[in-house]
C-alpha positions in Angstrom: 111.6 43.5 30.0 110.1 39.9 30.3 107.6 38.7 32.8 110.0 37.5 35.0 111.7 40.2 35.6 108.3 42.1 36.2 107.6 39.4 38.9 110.9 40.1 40.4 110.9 43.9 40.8 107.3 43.6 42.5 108.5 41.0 45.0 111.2 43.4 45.7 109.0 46.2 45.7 106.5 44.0 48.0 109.8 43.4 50.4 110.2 47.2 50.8 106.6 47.6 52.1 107.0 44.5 54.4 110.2 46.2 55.9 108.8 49.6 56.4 105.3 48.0 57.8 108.0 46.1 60.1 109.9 49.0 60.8 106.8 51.9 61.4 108.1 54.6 63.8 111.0 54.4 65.9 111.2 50.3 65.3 107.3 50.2 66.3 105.4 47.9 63.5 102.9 50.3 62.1 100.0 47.6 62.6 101.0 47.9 66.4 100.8 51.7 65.9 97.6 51.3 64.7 96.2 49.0 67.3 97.5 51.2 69.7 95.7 54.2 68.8 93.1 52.3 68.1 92.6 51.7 71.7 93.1 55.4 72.7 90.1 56.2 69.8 87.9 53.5 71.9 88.7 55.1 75.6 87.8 58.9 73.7 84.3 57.6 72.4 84.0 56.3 75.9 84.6 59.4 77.6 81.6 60.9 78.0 79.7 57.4 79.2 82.6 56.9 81.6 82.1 60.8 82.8 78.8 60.3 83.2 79.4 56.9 85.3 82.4 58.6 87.9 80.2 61.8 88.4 76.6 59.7 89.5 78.7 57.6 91.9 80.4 60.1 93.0 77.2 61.9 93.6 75.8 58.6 95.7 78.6 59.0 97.6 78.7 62.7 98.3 74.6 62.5 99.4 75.7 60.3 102.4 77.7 62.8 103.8 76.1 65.7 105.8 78.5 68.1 103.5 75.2 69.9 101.3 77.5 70.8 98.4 77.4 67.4 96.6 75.8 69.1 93.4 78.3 71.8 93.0 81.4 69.9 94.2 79.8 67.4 91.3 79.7 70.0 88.7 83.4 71.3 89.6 84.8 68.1 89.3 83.8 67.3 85.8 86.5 68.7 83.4 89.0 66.9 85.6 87.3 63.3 85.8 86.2 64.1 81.9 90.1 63.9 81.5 90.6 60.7 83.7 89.0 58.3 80.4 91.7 60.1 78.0 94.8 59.3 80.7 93.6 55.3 80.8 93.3 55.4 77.3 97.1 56.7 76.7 98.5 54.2 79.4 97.0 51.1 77.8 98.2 52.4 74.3 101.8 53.1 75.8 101.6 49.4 77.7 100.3 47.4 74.6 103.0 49.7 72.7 105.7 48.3 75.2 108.2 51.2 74.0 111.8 50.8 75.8 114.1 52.8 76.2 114.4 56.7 76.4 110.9 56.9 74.9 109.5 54.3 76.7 110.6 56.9 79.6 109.0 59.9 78.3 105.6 57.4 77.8 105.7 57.0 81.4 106.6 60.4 83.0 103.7 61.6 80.4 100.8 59.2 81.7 103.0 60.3 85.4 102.3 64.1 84.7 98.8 63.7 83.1 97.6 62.2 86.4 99.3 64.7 88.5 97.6 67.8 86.6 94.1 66.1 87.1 94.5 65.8 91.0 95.8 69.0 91.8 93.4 70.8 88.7 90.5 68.7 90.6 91.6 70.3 94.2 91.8 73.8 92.5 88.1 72.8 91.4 87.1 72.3 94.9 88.1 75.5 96.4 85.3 77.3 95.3 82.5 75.0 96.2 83.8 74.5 99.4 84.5 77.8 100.2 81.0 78.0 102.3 82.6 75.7 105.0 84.6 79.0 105.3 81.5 81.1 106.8 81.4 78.6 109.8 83.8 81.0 111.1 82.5 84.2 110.1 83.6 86.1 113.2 87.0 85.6 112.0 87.2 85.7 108.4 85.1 88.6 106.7 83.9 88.1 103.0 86.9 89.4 101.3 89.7 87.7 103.5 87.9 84.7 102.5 88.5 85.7 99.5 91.7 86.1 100.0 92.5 82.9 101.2 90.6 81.2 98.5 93.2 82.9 96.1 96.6 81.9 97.9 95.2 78.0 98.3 94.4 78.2 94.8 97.8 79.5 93.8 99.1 77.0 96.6 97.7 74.3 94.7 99.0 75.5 90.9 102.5 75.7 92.5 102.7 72.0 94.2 101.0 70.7 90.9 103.9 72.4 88.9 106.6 71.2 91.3 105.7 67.7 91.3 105.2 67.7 87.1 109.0 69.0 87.0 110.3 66.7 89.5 108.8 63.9 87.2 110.6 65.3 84.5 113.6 65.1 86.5 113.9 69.1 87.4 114.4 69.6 90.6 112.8 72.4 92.1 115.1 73.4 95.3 117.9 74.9 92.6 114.7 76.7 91.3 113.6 77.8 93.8 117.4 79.1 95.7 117.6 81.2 92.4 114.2 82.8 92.6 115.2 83.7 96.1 117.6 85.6 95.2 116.2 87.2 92.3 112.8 87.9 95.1 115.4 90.2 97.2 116.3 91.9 94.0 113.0 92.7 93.1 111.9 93.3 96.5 114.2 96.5 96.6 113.0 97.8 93.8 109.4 96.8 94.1 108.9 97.9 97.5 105.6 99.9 97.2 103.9 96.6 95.6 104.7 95.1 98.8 103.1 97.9 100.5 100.0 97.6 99.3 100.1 94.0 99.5 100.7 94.4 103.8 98.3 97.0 103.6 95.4 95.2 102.2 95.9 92.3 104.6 96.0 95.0 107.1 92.6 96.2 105.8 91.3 92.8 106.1 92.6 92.0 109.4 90.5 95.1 110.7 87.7 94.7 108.7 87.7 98.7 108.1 84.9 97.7 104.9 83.9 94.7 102.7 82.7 94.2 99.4 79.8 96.2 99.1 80.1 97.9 101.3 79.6 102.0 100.6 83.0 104.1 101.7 84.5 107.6 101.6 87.5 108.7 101.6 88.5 112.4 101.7 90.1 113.7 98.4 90.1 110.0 97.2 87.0 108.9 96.5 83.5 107.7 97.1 81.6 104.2 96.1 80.8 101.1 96.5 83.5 98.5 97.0 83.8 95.6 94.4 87.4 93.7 95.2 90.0 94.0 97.5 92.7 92.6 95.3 96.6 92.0 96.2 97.6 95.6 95.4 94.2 97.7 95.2 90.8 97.9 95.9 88.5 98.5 93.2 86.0 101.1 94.5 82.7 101.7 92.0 81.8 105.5 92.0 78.3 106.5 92.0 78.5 107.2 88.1 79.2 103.9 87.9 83.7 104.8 87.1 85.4 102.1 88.4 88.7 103.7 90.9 91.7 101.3 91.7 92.9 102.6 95.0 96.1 101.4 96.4 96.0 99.8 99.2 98.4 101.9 100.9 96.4 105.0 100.3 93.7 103.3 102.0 95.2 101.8 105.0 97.0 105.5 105.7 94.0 107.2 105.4 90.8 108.2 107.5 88.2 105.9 105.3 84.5 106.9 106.6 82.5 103.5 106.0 79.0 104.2 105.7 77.6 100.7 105.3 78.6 100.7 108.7 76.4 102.8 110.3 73.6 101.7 113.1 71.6 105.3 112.2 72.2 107.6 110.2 72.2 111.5 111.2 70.3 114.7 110.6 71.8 117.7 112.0 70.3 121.1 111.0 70.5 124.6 112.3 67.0 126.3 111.9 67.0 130.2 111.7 63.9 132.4 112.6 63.2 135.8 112.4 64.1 138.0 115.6 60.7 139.4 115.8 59.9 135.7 116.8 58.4 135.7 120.4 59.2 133.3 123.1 55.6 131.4 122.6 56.2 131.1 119.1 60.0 129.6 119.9 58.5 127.4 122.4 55.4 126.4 120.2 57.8 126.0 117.0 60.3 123.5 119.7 57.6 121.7 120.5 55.6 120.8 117.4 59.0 119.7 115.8 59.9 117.4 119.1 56.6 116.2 118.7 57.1 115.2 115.6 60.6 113.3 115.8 59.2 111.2 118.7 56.1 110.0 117.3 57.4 108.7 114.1 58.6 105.6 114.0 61.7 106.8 111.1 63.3 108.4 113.9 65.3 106.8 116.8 64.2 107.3 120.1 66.1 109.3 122.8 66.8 106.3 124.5 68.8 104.9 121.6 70.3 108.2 120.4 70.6 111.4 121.3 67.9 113.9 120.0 67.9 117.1 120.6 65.3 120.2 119.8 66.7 123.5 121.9 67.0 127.0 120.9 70.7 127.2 120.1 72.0 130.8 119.3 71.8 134.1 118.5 73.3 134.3 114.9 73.7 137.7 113.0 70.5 138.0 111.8 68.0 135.2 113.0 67.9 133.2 116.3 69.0 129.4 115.2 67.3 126.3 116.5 68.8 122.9 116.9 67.5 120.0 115.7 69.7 117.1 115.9 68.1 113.3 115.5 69.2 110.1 113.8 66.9 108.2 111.1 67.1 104.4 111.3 67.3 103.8 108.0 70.9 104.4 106.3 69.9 103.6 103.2 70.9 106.6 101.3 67.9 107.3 98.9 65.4 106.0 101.6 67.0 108.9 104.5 66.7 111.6 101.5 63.4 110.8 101.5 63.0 111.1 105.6 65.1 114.4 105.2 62.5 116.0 102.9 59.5 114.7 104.7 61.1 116.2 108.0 61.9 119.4 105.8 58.5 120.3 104.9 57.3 119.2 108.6 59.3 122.0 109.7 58.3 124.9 107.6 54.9 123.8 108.2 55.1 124.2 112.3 57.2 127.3 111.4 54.6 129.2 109.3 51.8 127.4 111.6 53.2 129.6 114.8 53.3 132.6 112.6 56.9 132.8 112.0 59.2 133.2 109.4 62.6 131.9 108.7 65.3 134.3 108.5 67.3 135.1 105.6 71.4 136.6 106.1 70.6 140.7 106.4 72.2 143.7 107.7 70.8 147.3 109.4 72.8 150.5 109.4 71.7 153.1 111.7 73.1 156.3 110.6 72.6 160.0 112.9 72.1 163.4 111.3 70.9 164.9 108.3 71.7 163.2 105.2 72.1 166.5 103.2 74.5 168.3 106.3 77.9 169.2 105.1 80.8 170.5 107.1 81.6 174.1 106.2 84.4 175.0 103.8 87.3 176.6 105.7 88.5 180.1 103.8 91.5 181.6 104.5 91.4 185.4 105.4 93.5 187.8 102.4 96.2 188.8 103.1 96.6 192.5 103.9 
């Protein structure tokens, strides 16, 4: 081979490169390629800066407002604005790019959908910040329908956002949304006790029979503290700390005692003496322990709730007194504590007016000798 033909075979070889550096992908020169992700690289470097910039204007802007959630509406906002840098970067690329056609289409309704998923991602962001504009109106919403509500705008927001992404792509979403319907009766007949609970937790809420936190019983069910009142159950945390999903239903059917709820809390005790106990004593043991309930402050006074001290009954084997008072703490550990206090208060006025409290007993009274026996009939002989 001489040098000429050497010379020849590279200038063809040198053609080839020109036409594939001509052609790049999809009839794009590769140097345009290049330059055009070159750009995108620039706006990703620039994110953070132009984060940065977005989030301390919006902040001057929020601080002029009397709206004191600037900091945390802020804070929510910066993944979305974090991803407004990457969306100008991709539409300048596409636009120096200048793709026609079918591609050039799908450019477009990607920069279209990329914009769409940061407002409606930045309004789901803003639910929970704003969601203390919500206790403005306390006397109608309780803790967990707020909740509640915060949830459905939330999935509000997720399904517009979706719609509006298909309908760029050229899906429409009333055919979609015909065919669910249809598909919702379906399921609706055969998922009928989901719906249930669903009705009955908005019943729940609507009545405001308990909140989170709040400390419940329900007979045969169970006993706790409540931690979420979701769409189907309620999540009740048992003293021992076991977590109980409840159905709704079985709490909206059923008698639920709310203790949380209370404005006192109640002792109610029967207090059995020995019959040998004389009427002073009785008196002097009423007395000491009425004394007692209305000078300490624990206790509600009679003109907030009814107390009672009387001599009740004559039981079986000891003559019962009555002591019926409400504490006005209803904080369980702190009433225990009241209880005992009141406990040993009692069996000290008891043994103080030299009584004794009875115990369950019984007397039999039995006439005759112990040792007499009826006589043994004999029958004569016979003769």
């Amino acid at each position: 081979m001489n040098y000429r033909a050497i010379i020849e075979q590279f200038k063809n070889f040198w053609d080839i490169v020109v036409d594939v550096w001509q052609q790049g992908l999809f009839g794009i020169q590769i140097g345009r390629l290049l330059t055009a992700a070159f750009i995108f690289i620039i706006f990703l470097f620039l994110r953070k800066l132009l984060t940065r910039h977005i989030i301390r204007r919006l902040q001057v802007l929020l601080s002029k407002t009397s709206i004191k959630v600037d900091e945390r509406v802020a804070k929510a906002l910066e993944q979305p604005i974090s991803m407004i840098p990457v969306v100008i970067g991709l539409f300048f690329a596409l636009e120096y790019l200048d793709i026609g056609g079918t591609f050039g289409d799908i450019g477009a309704n990607l920069v279209r959908s990329f914009i769409v998923f940061i407002i409606f991602w930045g309004f789901y962001k803003l639910v929970d910040p704003l969601k203390n504009l919500l206790d403005k109106i306390e006397s109608l919403f309780s803790a967990a329908m707020r909740d509640w509500l915060l949830k459905v705008i939330k999935v509000t927001f997720v399904f517009f956002g979706a719609a509006t992404i298909l309908e760029i792509w050229g899906i429409k979403v009333g055919p979609i949304l015909a065919g669910l319907g249809l598909l919702g009766v379906a399921v609706a007949l055969g998922a009928q006790d989901m719906f249930k609970n669903l009705i009955s937790g908005l019943l729940i809420l609507s009545e405001k029979r308990f909140n989170i936190g709040d400390w419940i019983f329900v007979d045969g069910v169970v006993e706790g503290t409540v931690e979420n009142i979701g769409f189907r159950s309620t999540l009740v945390r048992r003293f021992d700390k076991a977590p109980v999903y409840v159905p709704n239903a079985r709490l909206a059917d059923t008698a639920v005692t709310n203790f949380s709820a209370m404005t006192f809390r109640r002792i109610f005790w029967h207090i059995g003496v020995e019959y040998r106990t004389t009427i002073e004593q009785l008196r002097q043991i009423r007395d000491g322990i009425e004394s007692y309930l209305l000078e300490n402050d624990e206790f509600v006074k009679p003109s907030e709730a009814a107390t009672f001290v009387r001599i009740d009954r004559f039981s079986d084997s000891s003559i019962d007194i009555m002591l019926y008072c409400f504490t006005r703490s209803t904080v369980w550990g702190e009433w225990l504590e009241i209880k005992e206090r009141l406990a040993l208060k009692v069996k000290e006025i008891v043994e103080g007016a030299g009584s004794s409290f009875a115990f369950p007993s019984r007397t039999i009274y039995m006439s005759g000798h112990a040792g007499e026996k009826p006589e043994v009939f004999v029958p004569p002989e016979k003769g």
